[in-house]
N, C-alpha and C positions, 0 to 999 in steps of 0.2 A: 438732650431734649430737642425735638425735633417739633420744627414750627410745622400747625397742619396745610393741609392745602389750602389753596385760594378755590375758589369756586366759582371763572374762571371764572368765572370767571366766571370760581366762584367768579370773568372775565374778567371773571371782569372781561371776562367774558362779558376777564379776568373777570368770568368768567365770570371776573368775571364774576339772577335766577332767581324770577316770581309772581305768583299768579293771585288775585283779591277774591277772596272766595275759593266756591269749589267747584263751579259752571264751568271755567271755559276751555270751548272744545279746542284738541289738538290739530288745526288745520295749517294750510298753507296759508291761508287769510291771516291768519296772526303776524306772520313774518311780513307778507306786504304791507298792514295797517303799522307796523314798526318804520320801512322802510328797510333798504338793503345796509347793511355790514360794510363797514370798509376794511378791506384788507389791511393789514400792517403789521410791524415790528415795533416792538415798545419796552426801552428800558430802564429799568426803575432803581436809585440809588435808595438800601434802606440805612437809617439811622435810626438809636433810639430816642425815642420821647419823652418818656420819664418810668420811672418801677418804684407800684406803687410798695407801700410799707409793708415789710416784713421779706421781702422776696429779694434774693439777694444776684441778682442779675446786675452788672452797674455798668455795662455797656453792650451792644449789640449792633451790627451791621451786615450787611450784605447787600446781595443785589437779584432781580427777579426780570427774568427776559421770556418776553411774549410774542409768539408768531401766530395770529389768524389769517387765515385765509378762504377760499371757497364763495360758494353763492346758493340759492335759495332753491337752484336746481338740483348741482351735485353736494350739498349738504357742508358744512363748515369742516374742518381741521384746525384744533389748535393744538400750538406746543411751548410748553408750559417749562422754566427751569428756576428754582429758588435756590441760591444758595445763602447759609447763614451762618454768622458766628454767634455765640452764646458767650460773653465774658463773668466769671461770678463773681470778678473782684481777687479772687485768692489765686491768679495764674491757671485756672483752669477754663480752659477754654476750647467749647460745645463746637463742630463743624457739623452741620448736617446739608447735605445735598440732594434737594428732593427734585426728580424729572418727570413730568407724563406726555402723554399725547394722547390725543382722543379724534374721532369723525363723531359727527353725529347730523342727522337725518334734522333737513331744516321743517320738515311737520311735526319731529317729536318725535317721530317715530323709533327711531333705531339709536343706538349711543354705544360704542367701542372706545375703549379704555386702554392705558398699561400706566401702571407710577409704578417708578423705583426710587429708591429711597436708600441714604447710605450716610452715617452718622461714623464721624470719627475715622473716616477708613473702613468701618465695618458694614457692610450691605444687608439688607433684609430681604426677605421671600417680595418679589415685583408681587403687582398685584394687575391682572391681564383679564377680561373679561367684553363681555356683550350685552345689551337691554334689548329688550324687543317689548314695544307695544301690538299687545294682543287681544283686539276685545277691549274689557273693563279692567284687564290687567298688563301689570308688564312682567314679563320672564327675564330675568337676568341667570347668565351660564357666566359662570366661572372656571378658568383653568390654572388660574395661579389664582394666590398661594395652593389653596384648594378645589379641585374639581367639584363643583355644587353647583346645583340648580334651586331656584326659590323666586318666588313672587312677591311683587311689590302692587300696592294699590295703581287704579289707573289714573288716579289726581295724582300722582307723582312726578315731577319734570325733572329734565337734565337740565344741564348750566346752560348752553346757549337760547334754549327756549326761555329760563331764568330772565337772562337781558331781554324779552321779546318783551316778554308779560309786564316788566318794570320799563320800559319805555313806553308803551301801549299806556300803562294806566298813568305815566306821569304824563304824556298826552290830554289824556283824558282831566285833568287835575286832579286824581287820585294824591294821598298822601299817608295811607297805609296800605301795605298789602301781604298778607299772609302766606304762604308755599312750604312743600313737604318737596325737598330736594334729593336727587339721587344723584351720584359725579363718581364714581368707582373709588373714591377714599379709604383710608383705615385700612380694613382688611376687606375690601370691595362689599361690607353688607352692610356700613353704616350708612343711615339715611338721618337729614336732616329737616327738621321745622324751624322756617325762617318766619324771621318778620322783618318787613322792610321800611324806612322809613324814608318819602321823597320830600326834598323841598322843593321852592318857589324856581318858576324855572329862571335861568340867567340865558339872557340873549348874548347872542355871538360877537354883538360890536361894544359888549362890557367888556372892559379889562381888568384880566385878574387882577388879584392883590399879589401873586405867588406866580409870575407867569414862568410857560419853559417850552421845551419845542413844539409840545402839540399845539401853544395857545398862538405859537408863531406862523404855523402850516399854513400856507393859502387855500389848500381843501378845506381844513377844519376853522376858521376867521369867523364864516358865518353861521356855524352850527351853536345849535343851543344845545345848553345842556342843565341838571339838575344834579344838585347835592344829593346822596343816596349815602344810607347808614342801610347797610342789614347783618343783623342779631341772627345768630347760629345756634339751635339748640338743639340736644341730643335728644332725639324722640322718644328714644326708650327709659331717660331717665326721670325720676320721680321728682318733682316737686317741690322744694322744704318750706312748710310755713306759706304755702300756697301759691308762692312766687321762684322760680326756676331761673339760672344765672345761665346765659348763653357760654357755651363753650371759647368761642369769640365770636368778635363783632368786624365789621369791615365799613369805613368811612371811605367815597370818593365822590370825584365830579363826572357825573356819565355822558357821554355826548350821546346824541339822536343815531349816531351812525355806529355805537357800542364800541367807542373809544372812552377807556377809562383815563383819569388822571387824579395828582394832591391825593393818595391812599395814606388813606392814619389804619392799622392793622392792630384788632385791641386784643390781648391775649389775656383780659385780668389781672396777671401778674404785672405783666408792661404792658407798652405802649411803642410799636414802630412805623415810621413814617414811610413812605413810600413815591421819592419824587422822580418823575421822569425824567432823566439824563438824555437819552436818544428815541427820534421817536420818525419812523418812514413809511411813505404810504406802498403799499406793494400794487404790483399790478394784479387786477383781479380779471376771468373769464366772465365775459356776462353768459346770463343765462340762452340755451339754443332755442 
């Protein structure tokens, strides 16, 4: 069993993605009205939290290491590695190793991909591809697994735009907000409908209950940040009984500068936590 992506980041972008409504335009003004990124490295010890009844998972760990970098000129780069154990209890025990790396154009514009993906020792078809907004649509080419071409709607965002739209409205004191996500996942054609939920924001001179190296950074001391839940659903699936179960969910605390931290990762079945062990700020190019 292989845990799916984050989104980056799902940032959290980890990746990491979300827009209220279905207005707003993809410009360069959205990423200023956020504020700039800060570069860094961030990594995350996972343990499990609990599995719920019937599922027979009884321990789980690993660890997830995240590098952003870039700026609002030359477009963000992140790189993405998860790795996990799956225990069932009966000595068998799930390795899956998931990698990506992505650029992507800080208006939205443009989004390059590859994950590979290797469970047990045994590796799958990478999945390697491109977005282009175009007009009222986006073009995505594919050349792994399979060479295809196909379109997506133009309300549809990548993951770093994702953190823009959810900073932007929890500014705003938004505290829902809806998005049709695209991140090269699965087999590079699933797309996702999110919903995100922001809380109340917490100012930078609160001390956590949970603190750990980002709450210790002297860059990060005075930044604020806000509780975010966002629910993952499969756009193509139906419904039952009128109400739809998110594929997963992803809890964290976002900082204003799209530092995540405290990740609870819900997969239904379990529940893993996600706390930051090392966390550095990298140097960044400002913009020319």
């Amino acid at each position: 069993m292989i845990l799916p992506l984050l989104a980056p980041s799902r940032a959290l972008v980890l990746t990491i993605a979300v827009v209220a409504g279905s207005g707003l335009a993809h410009t360069p003004a959205l990423a200023a009205a956020s504020g700039p990124f800060l570069a860094h490295q961030a990594l995350y010890d996972l343990s499990l939290v609990k599995s719920r009844a019937g599922n027979s998972i009884s321990d789980a760990r690993g660890r997830i290491l995240y590098n952003f970098s870039g700026n609002s000129c030359e477009g963000y780069t992140s790189e993405f590695r998860q790795v996990s154990e799956l225990d069932s209890g009966e000595g068998k025990v799930t390795l899956s190793d998931l990698r990506s790396s992505s650029w992507e154009d800080a208006a939205g514009k443009s989004y390059r991909f590859k994950i590979d993906t290797r469970m047990n020792d045994s590796a799958t078809a990478p999945v390697d591809g491109m977005a282009e907004r175009v007009g009222d649509h986006i073009t995505v080419k594919l050349t792994q697994p399979v060479k295809k071409t196909f379109n997506l709607d133009g309300k549809v965002v990548f993951p770093t735009e994702q953190i823009q739209h959810i900073i932007a409205a929890a500014r705003e004191g938004k505290s829902v907000l809806e998005l049709t996500v695209y991140d090269g996942s699965d087999n590079g054609e699933k797309v996702y409908s999110t919903l995100s939920v922001i809380g109340r924001a917490i100012p930078g001179d609160r001390a956590p209950s949970s603190p750990d190296p980002s709450t210790a950074n002297d860059v990060m001391k005075t930044m604020t940040r806000w509780p975010v839940t966002v629910s993952y659903y499969d756009r193509d699936a139906r419904a039952k009984d009128g109400e739809q179960t998110p594929v997963y969910a992803m809890s964290f605390e976002l900082y204003e500068n799209g530092v995540s931290r405290a990740l609870v990762l819900d997969y239904n079945d379990f529940v893993i936590s996600g706390a930051m062990d090392k966390f550095d700020v990298r140097d960044s190019k400002p913009c020319k």
